[in-house]
FIDOTI-287943 format. One line per field, with one value per residue (C-alpha): z, x, y; residue number from 0. Coordinates in nm, 3 decimals. Example, Ala and Ser with C-alpha at 12.3 -4.5 7.8 and 13.67 -1.06 7.14 Angstrom:
FIDOTI-287943
zz = (0.780_0.714)
xx = (1.230_1.367)
yy = (-0.450_-0.106)
seq = (0_1)
END
This chain:
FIDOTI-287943
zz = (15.014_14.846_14.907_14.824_14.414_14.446_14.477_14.244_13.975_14.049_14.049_13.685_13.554_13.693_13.511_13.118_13.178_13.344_13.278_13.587_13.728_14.022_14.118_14.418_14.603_14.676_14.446_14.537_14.460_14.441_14.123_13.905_13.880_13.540_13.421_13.249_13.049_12.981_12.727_12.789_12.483_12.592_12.450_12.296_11.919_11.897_12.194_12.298_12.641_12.717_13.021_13.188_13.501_13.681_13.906_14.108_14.262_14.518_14.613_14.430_14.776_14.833_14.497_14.634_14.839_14.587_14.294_14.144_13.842_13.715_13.414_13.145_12.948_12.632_12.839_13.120_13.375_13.674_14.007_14.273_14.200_14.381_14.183_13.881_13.950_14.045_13.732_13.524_13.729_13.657_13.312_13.310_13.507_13.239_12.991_13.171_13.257_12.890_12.776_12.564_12.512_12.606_12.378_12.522_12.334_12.434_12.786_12.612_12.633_12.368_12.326_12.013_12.052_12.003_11.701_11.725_11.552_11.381_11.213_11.428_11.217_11.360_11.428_11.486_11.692_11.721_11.883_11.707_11.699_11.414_11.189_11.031_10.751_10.683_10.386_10.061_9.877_9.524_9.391_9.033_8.817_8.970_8.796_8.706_8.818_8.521_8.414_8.499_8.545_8.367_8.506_8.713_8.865_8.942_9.135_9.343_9.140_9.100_9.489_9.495_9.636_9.344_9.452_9.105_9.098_8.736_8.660_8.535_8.757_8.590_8.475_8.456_8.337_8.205_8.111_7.795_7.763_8.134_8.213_8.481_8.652_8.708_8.805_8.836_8.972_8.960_8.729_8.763_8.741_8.362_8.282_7.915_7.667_7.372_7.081_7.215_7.106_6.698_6.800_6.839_6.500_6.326_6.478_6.381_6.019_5.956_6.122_5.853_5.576_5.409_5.078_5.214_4.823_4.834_4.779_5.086_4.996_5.325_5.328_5.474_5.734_5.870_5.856_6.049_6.298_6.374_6.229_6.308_6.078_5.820_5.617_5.420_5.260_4.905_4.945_4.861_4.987_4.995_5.348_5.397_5.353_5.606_5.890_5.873_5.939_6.204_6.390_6.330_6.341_6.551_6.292_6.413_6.011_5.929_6.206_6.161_5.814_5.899_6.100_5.826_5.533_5.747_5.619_5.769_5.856_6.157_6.412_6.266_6.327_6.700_6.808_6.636_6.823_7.179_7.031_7.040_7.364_7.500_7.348_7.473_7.821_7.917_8.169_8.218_7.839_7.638_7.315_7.103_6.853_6.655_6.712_7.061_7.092_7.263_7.698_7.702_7.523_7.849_7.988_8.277_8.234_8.250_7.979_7.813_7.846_7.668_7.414_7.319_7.359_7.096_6.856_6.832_6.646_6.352_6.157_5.968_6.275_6.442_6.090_6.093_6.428_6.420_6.107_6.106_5.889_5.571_5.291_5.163_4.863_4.987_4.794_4.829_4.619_4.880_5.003_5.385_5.607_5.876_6.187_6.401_6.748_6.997_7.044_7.158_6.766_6.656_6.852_6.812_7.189_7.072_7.216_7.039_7.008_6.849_6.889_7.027_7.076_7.200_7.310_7.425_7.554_7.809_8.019_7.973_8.006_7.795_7.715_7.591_7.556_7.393_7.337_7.385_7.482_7.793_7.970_7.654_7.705_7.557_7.807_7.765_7.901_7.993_8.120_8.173_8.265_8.228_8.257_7.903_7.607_7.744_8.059_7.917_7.771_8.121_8.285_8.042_8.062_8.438_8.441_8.189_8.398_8.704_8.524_8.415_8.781_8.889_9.090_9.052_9.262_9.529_9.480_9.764_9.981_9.775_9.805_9.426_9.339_9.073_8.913_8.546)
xx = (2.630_2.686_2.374_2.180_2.420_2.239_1.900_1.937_2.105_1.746_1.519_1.647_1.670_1.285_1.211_1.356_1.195_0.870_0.771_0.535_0.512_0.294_0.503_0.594_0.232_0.202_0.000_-0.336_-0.148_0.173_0.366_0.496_0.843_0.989_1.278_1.518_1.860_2.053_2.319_2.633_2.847_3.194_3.356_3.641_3.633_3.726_3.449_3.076_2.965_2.619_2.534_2.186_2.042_1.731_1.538_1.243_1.092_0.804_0.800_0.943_1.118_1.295_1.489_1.778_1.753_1.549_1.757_1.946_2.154_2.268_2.550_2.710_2.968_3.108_3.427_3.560_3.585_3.814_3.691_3.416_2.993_3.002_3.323_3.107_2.800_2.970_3.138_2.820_2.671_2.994_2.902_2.568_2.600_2.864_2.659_2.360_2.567_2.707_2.289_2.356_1.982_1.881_1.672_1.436_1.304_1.175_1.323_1.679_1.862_2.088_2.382_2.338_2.667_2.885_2.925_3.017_3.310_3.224_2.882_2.667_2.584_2.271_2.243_1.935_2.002_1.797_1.888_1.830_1.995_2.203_2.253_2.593_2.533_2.853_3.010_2.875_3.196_3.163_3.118_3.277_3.279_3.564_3.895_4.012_4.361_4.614_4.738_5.145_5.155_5.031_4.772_4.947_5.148_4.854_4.699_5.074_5.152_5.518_5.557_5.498_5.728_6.009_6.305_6.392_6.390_6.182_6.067_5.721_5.426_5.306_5.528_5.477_5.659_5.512_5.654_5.418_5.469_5.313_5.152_5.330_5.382_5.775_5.744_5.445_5.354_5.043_4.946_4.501_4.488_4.362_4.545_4.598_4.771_4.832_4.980_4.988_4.620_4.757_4.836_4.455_4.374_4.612_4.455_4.070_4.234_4.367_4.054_3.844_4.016_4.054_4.295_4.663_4.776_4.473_4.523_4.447_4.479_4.530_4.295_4.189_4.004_4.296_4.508_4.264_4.273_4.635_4.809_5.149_5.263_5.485_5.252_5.126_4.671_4.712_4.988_4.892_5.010_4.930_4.700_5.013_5.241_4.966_5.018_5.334_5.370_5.146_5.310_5.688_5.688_5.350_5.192_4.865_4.760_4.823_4.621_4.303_4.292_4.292_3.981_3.827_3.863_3.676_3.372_3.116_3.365_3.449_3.198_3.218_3.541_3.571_3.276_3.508_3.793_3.602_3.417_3.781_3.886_3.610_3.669_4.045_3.873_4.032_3.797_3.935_3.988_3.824_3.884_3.720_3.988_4.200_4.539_4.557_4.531_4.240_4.337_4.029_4.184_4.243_4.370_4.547_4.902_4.794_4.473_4.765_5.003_4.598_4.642_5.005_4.960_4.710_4.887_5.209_4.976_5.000_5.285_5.258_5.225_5.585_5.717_5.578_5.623_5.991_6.073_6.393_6.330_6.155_6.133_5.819_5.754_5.483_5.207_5.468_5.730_5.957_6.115_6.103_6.257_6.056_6.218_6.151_6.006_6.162_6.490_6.586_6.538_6.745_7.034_7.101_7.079_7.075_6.765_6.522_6.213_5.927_5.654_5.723_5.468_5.541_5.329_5.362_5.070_5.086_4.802_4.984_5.347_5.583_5.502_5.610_5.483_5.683_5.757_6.126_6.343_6.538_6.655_6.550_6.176_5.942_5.831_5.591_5.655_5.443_5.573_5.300_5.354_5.796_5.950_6.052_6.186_6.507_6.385_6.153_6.447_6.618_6.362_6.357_6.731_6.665_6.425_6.611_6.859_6.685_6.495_6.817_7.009_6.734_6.546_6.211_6.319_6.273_5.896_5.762_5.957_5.946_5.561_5.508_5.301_5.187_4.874_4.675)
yy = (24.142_23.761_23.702_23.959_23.875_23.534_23.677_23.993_23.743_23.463_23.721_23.823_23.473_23.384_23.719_23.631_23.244_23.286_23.628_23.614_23.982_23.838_23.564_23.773_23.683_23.339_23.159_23.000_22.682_22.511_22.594_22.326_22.239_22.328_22.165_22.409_22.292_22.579_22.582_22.838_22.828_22.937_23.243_22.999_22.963_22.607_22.458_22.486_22.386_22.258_22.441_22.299_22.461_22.307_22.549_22.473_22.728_22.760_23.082_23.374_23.521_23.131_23.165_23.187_22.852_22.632_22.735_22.415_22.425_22.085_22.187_21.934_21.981_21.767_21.860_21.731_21.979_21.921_22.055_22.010_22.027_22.394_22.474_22.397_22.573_22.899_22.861_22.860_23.108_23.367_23.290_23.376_23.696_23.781_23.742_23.972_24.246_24.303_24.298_24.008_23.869_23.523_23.385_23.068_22.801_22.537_22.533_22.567_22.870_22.905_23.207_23.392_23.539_23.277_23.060_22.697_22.630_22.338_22.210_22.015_21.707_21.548_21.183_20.978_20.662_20.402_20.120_19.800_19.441_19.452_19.101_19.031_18.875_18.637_18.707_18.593_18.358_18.349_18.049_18.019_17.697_17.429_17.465_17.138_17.064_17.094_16.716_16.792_16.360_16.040_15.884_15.607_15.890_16.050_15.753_15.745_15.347_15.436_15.472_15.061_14.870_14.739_14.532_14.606_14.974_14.992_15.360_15.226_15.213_14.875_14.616_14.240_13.941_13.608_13.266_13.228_12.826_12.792_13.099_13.171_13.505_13.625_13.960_14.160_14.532_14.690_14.429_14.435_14.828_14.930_15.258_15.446_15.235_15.468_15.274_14.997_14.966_14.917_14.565_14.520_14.764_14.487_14.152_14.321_14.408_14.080_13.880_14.086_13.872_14.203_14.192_14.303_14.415_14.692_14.972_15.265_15.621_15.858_16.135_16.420_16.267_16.092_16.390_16.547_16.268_16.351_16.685_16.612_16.346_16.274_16.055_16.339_16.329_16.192_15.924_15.568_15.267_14.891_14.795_14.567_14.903_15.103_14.802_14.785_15.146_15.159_14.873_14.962_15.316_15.391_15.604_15.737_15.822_15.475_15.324_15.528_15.452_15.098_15.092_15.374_15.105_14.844_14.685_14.893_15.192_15.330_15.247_14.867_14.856_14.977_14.727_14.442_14.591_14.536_14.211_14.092_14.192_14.021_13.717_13.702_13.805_14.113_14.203_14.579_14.668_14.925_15.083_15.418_15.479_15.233_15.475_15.517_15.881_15.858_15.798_15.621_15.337_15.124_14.814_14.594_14.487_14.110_14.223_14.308_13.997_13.837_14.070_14.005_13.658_13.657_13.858_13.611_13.376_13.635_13.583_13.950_14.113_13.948_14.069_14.407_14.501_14.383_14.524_14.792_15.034_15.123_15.378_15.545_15.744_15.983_16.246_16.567_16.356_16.258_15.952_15.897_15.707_15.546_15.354_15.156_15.316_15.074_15.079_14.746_14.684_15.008_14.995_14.659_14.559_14.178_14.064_13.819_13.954_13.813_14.081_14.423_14.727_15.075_15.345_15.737_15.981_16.227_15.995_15.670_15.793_15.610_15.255_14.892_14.566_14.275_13.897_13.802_13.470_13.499_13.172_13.005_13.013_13.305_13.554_13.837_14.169_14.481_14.805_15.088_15.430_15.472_15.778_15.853_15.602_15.556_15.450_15.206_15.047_15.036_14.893_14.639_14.546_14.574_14.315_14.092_14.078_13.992_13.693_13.582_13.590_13.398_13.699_13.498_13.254_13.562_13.609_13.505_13.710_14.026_14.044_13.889_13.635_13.372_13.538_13.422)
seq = (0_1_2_3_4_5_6_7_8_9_10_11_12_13_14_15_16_17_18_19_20_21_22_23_24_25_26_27_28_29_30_31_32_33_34_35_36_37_38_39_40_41_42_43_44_45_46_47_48_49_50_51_52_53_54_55_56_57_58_59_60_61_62_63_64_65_66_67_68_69_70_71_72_73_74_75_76_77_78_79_80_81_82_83_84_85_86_87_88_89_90_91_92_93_94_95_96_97_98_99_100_101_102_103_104_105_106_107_108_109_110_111_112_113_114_115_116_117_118_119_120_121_122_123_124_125_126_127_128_129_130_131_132_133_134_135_136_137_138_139_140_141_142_143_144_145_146_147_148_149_150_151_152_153_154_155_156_157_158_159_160_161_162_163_164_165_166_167_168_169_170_171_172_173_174_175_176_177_178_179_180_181_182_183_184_185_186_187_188_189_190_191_192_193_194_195_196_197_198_199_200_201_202_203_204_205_206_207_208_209_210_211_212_213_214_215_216_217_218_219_220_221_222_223_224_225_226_227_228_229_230_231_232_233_234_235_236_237_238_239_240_241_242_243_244_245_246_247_248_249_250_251_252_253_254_255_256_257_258_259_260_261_262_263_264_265_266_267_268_269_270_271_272_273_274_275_276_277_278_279_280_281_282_283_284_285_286_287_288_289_290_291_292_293_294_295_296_297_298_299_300_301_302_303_304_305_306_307_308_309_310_311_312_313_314_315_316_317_318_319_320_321_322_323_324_325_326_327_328_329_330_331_332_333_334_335_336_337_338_339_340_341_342_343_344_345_346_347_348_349_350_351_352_353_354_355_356_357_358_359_360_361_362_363_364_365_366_367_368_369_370_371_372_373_374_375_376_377_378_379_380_381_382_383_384_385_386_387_388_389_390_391_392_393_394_395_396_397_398_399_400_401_402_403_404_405_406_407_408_409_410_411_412_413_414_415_416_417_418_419)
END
């Protein structure tokens, strides 16, 4: 009785595919062997099963033993190969019995009767050998690193060795009778030397021969050169009045109207400036502006030491730089008070100084060169690069001091040296 299921259930099947009526006889030749997939879609709402039978048949009476059905599924199905085929086979049957068509296409027989229960999306695959491209940085303009230190700082001079502790990077000491070297740190690197630069505007002025009881209006080009001043566009003073204001109380108006009132203006006057560096051979010095504002007005400590060597042979400049304190009737009607910007002079700190230069920028830190007695000789000092004004003070004291006790007799061993 089973097997005479098998061949009723073949004998249908060969029927819907082939449609052969005459496939009873035996043909003249061998038939070919289709392939056929068959596709069962199960009766569950929520899955579809890809059922694919391959029969080959030679004879029409040998169904039953040639028949081979090969099913896949998208689902695992747990069991044996004959487990599986009888499975498929139950299925088909079922779906014969109830006179459900079977519609082929194509070799694919596909269940009309049951809907998938989700859209097939189709995907065409090709295989191909895929290139990552790395990704692409983007490449903006640098960003320059925000100044937050001077430029010694910058270039790590305050981490030098200092058996004095000094908060400036540079400092140097100098015995002015023999040229001798007393203390000296960092001494051959040129660095910013804001204000300091006036003491070179005032040797220029006064080498020009220029009349000291003239006249000099401040204008609007000098306000313009620096806004934040007290020395207001429209006040006029004497070009003795002008230097001395430049060199005791560092005004920046003062100074540019200096080199402004020079025979052949500006431009004259900053090639005399460097004409005269030259001449007292600082090698490393440069200058573009006769105030200082500019960080490209630069120097060496011991180009520096040249430089206030120089300027001692001025008489009006020791008395200018030196002076106290002075009063100044200016354009908006008031009298003002200028001071003195070092305060060795101000507070009275009793040393005797002969020449004394200060200087502040955010590239050259705080500054101070001067010429003072100590152990009865004159001695030339250069600090570069201090902390803030007070502690260009201290490090002056500091170093006093340490001349005085006889520290320079220590050189050798510290790592200092003699130097011109």
């Amino acid at each position: 009785m089973k097997k005479m299921t098998k061949i009723g259930l073949a004998g249908i099947v060969s029927t819907l595919v082939f449609a052969v009526p005459a496939m009873a006889k035996t043909p003249a030749k061998p038939a070919a062997k289709p392939t056929v997939k068959a596709v069962a879609a199960k009766t569950s709402a929520k899955a579809s099963d890809k059922t694919a039978a391959k029969a080959t048949t030679k004879t029409a009476a040998k169904v039953d033993k040639s028949a081979k059905m090969q099913a896949s599924s998208k689902k695992v199905v747990k069991g044996s190969a004959a487990e599986k085929m009888q499975k498929n086979q139950t299925k088909l049957a079922s779906h014969i019995k109830n006179g459900q068509s079977i519609k082929v296409q194509k070799a694919v027989i596909k269940s009309d009767s049951v809907k998938p229960a989700r859209s097939i999306v189709k995907v065409s695959y090709k295989p191909a050998t895929v290139v990552v491209k790395p990704k692409e940085v983007e490449r903006s303009a640098p960003v320059m690193p925000r100044v937050s230190a001077s430029y010694g700082r910058q270039f790590g001079l305050n981490q030098a060795y200092d058996p004095v502790g000094l908060r400036a990077s540079v400092a140097l000491v100098v015995d002015q009778n023999s040229w001798t070297t007393l203390y000296e740190k960092n001494v051959q690197t040129a660095l910013p030397i804001a204000s300091i630069t006036k003491l070179m505007t005032a040797m220029v002025t006064l080498d020009a021969g220029l009349d000291m009881n003239e006249y000099i209006t401040i204008t609007d080009e000098d306000a313009a050169h620096y806004r934040h001043s007290r020395l207001t566009a429209g006040t006029t003073l004497t070009r003795h009045d002008v230097m001395l204001l430049a060199l005791m109380s560092s005004e920046n108006r003062a100074a540019y109207a200096l080199g402004r009132t020079y025979p052949g203006g500006m431009g004259a006057f900053i090639q005399a400036m460097n004409a005269k560096a030259a001449m007292l051979n600082m090698y490393s010095a440069q200058f573009v502006d006769p105030s200082g504002l500019s960080p490209s007005n630069q120097a060496s400590a011991m180009d520096l030491a040249k430089m206030v060597n120089a300027a001692t042979q001025y008489k009006t400049i020791r008395e200018l730089s030196t002076n106290d304190s002075a009063y100044v009737y200016t354009a908006d009607g008031n009298y003002k008070k200028y001071v003195n910007s070092n305060r060795l002079i101000t507070r009275n700190m009793g040393w005797d100084i002969g020449l004394q230069k200060t200087g502040t920028l955010s590239a050259a830190g705080k500054c101070l060169v001067l010429q003072t007695r100590i152990n009865g000789t004159p001695k030339i000092m250069v600090f570069l690069d201090s902390r803030s004004a007070d502690s260009r003070v201290t490090d002056a004291v500091k170093l006093k001091d340490w001349i005085e006790s006889g520290g320079n007799s220590s050189l050798a061993n510290s790592g200092f040296a003699n130097g011109s």
